[in-house]
The first five atom37 places (N, CA, C, CB, O) and aatype in JSON, in Angstrom:
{
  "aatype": [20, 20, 20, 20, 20, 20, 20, 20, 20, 20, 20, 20, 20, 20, 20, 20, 20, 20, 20, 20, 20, 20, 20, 20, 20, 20, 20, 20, 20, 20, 20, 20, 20, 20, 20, 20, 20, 20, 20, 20, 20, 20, 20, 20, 20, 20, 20, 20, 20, 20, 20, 20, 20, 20, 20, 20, 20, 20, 20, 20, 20, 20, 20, 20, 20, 20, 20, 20, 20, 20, 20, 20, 20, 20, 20, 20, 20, 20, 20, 20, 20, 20, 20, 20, 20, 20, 20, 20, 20, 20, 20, 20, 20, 20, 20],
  "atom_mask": [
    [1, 1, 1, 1, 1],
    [1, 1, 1, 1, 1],
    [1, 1, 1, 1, 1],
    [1, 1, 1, 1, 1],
    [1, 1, 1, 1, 1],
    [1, 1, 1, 1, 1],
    [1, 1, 1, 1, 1],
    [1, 1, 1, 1, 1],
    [1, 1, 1, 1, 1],
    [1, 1, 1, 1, 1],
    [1, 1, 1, 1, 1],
    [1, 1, 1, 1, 1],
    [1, 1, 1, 1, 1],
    [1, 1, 1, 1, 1],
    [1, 1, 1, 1, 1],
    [1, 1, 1, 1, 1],
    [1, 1, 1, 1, 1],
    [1, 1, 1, 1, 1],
    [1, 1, 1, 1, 1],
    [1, 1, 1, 1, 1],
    [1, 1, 1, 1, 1],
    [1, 1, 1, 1, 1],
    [1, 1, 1, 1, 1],
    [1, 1, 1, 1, 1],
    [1, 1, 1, 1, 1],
    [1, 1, 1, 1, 1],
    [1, 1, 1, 1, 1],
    [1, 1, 1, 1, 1],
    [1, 1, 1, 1, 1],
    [1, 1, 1, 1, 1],
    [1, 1, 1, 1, 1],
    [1, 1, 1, 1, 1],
    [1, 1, 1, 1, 1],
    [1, 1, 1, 1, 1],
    [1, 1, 1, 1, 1],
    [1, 1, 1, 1, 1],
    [1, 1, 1, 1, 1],
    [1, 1, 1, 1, 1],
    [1, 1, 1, 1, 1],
    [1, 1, 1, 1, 1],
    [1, 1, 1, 1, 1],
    [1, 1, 1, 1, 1],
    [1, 1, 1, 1, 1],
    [1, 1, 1, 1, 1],
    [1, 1, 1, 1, 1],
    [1, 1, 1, 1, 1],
    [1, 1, 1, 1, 1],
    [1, 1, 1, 1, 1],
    [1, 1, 1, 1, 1],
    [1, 1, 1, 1, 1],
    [1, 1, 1, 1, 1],
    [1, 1, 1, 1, 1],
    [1, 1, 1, 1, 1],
    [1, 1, 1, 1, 1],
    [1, 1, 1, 1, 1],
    [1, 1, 1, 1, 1],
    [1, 1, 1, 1, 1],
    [1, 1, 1, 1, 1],
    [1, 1, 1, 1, 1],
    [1, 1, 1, 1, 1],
    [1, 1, 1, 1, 1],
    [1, 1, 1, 1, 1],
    [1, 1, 1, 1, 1],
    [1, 1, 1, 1, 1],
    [1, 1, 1, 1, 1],
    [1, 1, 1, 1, 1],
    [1, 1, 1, 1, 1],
    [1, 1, 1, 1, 1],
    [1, 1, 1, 1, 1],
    [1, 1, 1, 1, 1],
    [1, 1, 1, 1, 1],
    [1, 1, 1, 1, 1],
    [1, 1, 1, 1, 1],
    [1, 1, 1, 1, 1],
    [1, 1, 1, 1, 1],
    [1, 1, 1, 1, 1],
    [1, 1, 1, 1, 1],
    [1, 1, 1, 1, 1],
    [1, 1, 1, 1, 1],
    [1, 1, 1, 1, 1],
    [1, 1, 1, 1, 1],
    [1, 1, 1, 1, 1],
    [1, 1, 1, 1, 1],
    [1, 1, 1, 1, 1],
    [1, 1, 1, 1, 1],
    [1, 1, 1, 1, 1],
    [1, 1, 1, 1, 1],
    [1, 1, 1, 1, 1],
    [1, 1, 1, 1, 1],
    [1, 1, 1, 1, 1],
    [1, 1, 1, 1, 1],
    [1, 1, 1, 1, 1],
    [1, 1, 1, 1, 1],
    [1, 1, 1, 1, 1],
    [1, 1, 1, 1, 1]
  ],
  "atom_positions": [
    [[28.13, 4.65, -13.62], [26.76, 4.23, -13.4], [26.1, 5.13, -12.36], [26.7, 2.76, -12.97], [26.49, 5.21, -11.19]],
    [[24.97, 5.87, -12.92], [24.26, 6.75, -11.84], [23.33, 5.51, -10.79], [23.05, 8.08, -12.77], [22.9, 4.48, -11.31]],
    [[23.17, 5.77, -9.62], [22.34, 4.71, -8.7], [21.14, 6.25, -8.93], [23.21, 4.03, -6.56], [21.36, 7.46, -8.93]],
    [[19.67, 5.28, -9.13], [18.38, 6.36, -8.71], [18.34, 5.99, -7.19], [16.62, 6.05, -9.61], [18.64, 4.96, -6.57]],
    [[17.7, 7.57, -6.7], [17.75, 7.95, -5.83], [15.71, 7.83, -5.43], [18.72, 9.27, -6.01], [14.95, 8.76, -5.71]],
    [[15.18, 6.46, -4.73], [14.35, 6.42, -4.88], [13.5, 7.2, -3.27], [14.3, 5.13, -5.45], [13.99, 7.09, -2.15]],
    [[12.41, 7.81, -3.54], [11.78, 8.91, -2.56], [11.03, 7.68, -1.36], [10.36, 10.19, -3.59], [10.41, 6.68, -1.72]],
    [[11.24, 8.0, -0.19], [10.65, 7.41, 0.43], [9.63, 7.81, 1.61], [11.43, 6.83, 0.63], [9.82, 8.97, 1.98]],
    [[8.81, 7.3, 2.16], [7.71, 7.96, 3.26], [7.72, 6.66, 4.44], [5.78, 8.29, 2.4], [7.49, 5.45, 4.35]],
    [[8.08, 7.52, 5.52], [7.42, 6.43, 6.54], [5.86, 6.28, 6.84], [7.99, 6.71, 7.88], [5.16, 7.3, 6.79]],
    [[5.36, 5.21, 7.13], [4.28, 4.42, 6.87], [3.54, 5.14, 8.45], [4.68, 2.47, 6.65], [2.33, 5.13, 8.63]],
    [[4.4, 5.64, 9.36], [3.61, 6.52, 10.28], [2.99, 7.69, 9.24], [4.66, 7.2, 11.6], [1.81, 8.05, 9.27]],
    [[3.78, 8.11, 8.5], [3.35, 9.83, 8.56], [1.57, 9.48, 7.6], [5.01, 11.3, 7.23], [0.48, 10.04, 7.62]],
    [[2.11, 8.31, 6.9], [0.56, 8.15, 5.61], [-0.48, 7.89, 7.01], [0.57, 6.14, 3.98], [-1.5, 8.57, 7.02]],
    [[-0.31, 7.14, 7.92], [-1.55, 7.16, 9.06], [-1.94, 8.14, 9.7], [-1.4, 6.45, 10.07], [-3.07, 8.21, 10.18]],
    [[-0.84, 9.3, 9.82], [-1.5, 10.51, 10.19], [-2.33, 11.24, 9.03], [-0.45, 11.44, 10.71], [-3.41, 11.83, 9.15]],
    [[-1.67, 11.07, 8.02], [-2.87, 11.84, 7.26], [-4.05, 11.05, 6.41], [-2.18, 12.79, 6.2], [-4.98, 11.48, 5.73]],
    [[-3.6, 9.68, 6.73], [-4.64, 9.49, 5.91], [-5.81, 8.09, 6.2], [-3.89, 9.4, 4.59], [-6.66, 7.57, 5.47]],
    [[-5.24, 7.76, 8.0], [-5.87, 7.33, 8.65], [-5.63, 5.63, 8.94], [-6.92, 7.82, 8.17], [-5.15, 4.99, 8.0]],
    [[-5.82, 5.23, 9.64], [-5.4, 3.26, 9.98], [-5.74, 2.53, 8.92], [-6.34, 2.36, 11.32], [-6.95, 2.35, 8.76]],
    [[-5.07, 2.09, 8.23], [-5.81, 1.35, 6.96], [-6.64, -0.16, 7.22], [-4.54, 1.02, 5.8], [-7.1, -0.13, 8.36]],
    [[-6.86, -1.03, 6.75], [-7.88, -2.46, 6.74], [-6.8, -3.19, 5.52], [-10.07, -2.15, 6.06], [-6.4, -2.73, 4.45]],
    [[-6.6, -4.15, 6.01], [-6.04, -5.49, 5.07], [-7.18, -5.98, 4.17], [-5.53, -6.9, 6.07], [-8.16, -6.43, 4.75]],
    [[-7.17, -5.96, 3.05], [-8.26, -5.98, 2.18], [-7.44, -7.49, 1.87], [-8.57, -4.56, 0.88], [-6.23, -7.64, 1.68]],
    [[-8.61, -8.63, 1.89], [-8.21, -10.01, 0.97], [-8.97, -9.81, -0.54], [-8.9, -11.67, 1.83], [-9.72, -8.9, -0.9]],
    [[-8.64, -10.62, -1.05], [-8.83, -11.27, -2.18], [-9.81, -12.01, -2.42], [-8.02, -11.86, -2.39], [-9.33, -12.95, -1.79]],
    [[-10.8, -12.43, -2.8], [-11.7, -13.17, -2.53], [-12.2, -14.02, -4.06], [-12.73, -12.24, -1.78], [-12.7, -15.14, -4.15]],
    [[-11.79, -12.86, -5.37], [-11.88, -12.94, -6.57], [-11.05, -12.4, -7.51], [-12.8, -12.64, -6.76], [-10.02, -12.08, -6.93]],
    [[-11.01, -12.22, -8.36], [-10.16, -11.6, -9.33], [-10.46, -10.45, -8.83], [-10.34, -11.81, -10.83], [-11.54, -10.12, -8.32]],
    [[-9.37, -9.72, -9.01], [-9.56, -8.33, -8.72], [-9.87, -7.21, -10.35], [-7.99, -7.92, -7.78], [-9.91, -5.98, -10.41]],
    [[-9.98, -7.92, -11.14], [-10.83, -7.0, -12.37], [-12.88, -7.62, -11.78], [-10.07, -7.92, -14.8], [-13.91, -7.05, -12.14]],
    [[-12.82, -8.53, -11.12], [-14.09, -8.59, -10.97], [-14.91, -7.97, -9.69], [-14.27, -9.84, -11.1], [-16.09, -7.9, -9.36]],
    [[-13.53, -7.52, -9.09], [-14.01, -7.02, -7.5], [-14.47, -5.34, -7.69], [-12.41, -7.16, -6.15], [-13.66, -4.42, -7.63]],
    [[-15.7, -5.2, -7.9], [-16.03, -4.04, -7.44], [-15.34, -2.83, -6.35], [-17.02, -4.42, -7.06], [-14.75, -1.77, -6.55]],
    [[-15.66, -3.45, -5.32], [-15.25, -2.4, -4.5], [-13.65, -2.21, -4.41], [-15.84, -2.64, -3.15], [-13.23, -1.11, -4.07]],
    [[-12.97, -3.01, -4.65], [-11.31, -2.84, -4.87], [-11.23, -2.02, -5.84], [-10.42, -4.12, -5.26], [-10.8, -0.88, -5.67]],
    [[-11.73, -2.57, -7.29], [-12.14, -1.33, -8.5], [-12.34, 0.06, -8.2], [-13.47, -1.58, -9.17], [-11.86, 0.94, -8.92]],
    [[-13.0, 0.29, -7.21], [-13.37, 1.77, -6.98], [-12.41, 2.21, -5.69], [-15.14, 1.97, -6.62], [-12.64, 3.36, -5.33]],
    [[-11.65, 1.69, -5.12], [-10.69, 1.79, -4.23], [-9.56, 2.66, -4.81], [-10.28, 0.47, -3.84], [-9.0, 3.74, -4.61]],
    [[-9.53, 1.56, -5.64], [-8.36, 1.69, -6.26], [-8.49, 3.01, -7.73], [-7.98, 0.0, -6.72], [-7.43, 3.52, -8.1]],
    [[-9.21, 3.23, -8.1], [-9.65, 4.57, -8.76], [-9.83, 5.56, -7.56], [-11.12, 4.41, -9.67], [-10.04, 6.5, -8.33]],
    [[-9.88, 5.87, -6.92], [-9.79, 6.69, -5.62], [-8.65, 6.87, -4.63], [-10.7, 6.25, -4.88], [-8.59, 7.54, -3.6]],
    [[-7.58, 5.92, -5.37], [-6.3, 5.77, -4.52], [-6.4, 5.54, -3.4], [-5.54, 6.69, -4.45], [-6.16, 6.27, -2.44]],
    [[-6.66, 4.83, -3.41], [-6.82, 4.32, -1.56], [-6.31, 2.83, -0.99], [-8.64, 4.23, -1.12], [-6.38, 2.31, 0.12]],
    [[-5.67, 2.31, -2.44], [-4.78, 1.12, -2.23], [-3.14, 0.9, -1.88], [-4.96, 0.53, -3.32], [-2.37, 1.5, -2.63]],
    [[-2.67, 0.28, -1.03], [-1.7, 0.26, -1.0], [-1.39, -1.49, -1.1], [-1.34, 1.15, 0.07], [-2.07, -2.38, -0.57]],
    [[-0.22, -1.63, -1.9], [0.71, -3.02, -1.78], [1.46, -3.12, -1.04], [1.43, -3.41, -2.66], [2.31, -2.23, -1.12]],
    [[1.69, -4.11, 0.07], [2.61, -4.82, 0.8], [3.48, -5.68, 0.31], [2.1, -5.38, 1.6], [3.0, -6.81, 0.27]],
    [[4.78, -5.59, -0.16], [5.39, -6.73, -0.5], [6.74, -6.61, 0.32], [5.52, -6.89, -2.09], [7.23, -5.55, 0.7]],
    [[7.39, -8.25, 0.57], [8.91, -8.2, 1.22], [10.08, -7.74, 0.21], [9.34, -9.76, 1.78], [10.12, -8.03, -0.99]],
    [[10.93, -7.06, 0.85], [11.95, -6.56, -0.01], [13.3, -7.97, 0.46], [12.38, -4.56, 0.49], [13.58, -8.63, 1.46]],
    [[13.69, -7.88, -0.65], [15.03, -8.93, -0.72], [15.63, -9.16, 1.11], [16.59, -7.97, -1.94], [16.0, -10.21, 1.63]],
    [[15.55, -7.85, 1.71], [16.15, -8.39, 2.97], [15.33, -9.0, 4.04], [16.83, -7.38, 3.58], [15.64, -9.13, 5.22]],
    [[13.9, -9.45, 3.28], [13.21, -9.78, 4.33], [12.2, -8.57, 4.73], [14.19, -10.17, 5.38], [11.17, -9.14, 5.09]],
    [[11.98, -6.96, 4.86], [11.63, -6.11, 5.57], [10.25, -5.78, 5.04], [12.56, -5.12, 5.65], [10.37, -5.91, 3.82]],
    [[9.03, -5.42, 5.31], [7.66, -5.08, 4.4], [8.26, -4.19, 3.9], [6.2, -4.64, 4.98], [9.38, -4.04, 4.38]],
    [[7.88, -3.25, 2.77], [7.48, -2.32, 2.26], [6.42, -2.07, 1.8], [8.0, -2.15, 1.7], [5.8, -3.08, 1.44]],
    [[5.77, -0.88, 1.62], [4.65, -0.85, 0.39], [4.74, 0.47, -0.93], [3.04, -0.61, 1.27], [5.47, 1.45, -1.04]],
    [[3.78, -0.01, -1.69], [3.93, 0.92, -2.51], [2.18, 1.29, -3.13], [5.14, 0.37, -3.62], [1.22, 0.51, -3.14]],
    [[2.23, 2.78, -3.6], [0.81, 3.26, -3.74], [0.36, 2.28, -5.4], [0.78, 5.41, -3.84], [0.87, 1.88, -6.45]],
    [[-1.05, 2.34, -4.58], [-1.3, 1.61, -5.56], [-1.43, 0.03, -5.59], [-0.49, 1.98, -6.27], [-1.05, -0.7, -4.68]],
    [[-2.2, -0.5, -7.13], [-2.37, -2.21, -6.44], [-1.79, -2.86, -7.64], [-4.22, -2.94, -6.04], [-2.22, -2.69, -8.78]],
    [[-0.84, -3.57, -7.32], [0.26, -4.59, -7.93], [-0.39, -6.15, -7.75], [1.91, -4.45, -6.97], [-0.79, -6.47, -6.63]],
    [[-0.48, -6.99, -8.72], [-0.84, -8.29, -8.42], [0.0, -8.16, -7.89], [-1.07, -9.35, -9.13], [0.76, -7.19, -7.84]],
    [[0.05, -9.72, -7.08], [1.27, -10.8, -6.87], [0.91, -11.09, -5.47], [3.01, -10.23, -7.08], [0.49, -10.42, -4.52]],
    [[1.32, -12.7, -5.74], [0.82, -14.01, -4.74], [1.61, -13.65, -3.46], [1.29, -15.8, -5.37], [1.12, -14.0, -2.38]],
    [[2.4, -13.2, -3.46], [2.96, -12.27, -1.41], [2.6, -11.35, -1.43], [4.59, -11.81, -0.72], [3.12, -10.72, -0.52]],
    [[1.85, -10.68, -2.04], [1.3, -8.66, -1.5], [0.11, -8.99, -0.53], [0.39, -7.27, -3.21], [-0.87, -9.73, -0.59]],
    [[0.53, -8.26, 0.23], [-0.99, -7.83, 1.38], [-1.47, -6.3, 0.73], [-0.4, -7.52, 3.61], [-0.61, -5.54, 0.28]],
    [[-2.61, -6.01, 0.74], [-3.04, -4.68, 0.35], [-3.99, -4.5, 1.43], [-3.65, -4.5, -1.14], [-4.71, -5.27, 2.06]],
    [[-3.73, -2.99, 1.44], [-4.17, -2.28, 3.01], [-5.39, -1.2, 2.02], [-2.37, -1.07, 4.21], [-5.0, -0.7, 0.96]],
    [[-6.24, -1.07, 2.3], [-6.83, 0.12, 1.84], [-7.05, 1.03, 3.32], [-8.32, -0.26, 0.93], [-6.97, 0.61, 4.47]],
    [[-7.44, 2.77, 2.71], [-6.84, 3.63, 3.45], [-8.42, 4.5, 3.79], [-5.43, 4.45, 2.59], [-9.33, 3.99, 3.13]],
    [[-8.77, 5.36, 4.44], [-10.08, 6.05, 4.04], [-10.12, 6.96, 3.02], [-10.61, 6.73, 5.05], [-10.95, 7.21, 2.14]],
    [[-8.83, 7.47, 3.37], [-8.52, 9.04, 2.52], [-7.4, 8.62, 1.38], [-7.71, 10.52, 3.74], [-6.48, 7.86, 1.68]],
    [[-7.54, 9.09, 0.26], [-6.34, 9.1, -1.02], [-5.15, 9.17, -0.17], [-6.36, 10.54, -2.24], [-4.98, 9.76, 0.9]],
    [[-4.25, 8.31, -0.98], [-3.09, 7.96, -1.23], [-2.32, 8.85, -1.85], [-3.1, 6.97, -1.8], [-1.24, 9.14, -1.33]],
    [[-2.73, 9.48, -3.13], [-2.39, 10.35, -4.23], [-0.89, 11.35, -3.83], [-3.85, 11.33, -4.5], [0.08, 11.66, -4.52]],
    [[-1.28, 11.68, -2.33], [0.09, 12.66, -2.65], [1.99, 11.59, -2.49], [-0.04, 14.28, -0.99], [3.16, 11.87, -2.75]],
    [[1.23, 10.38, -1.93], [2.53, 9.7, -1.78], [3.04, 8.85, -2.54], [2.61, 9.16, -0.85], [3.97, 8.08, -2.3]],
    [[2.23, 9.02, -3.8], [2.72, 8.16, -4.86], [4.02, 8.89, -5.44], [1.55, 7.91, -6.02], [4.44, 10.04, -5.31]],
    [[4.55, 7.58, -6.24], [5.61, 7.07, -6.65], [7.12, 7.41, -5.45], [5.68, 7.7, -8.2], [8.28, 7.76, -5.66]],
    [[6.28, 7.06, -4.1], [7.48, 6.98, -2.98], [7.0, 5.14, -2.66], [7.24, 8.47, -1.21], [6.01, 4.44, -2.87]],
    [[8.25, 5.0, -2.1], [8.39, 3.89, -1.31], [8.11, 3.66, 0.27], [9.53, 3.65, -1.52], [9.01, 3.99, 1.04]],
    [[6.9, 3.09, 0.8], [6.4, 3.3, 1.85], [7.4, 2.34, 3.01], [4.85, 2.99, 1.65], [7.48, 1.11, 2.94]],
    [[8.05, 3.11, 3.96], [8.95, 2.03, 4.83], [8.27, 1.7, 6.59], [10.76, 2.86, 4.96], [7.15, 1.74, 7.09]],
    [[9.1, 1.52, 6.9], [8.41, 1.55, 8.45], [7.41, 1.09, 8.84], [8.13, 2.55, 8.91], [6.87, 1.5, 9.86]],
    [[6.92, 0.09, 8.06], [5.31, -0.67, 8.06], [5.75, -1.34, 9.32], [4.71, -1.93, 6.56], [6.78, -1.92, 9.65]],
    [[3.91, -0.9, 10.31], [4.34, -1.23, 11.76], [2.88, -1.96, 11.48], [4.7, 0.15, 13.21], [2.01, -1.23, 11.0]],
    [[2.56, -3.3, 11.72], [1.48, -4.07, 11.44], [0.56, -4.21, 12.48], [1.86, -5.23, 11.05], [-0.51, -4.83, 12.45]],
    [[1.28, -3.32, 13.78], [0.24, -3.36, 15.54], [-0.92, -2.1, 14.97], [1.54, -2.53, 17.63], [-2.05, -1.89, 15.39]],
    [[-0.13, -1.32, 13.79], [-1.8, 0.11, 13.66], [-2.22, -0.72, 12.5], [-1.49, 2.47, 13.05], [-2.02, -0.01, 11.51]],
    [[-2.61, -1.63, 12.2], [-3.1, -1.87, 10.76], [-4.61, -3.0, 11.39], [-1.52, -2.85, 9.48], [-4.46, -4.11, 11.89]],
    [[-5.61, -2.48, 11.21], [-6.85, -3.32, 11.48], [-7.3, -4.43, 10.65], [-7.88, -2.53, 11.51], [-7.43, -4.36, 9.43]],
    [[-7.57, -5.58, 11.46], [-8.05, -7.1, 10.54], [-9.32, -6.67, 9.66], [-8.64, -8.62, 11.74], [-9.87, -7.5, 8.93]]
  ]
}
């Protein structure tokens, strides 16, 4: 059995380049939310969800689901997709 070898980024380096993100809520469906819509066509979403041991992670991009926090960013996301975002430190992340 091969194990994948999945790519990962610490959640400092995406704030250096791509700036303190904002906890975006929910307020409506998100096919009806405009500005998430265009967020998220601009890559600028990220998902928060807990991994089995308890720890945040995130990942690029916006995933339903009833435990994700989503952070939007100023600047694209784009080059850190399909990595696994670790090291989520929630003291740089603005209400």
């Amino acid at each position: 059995m091969k194990l994948l070898k999945i790519k990962t980024a610490r959640f400092s380096q995406i704030i250096e380049s791509c700036g303190n993100p904002q906890v975006y809520t929910l307020w409506q469906k998100p096919s009806a939310d405009r500005h998430l819509q265009a967020q998220i066509k601009k890559t600028r979403v990220m998902t928060t969800l807990k991994s089995e041991r308890g720890t945040d992670f995130g990942i690029i991009g916006f995933k339903e689901s009833r435990e994700a926090r989503y952070l939007i960013f100023s600047k694209s996301l784009k080059r850190f997709a399909e990595q696994r975002i670790i090291g989520i430190d929630w003291a740089l992340v603005r209400e």
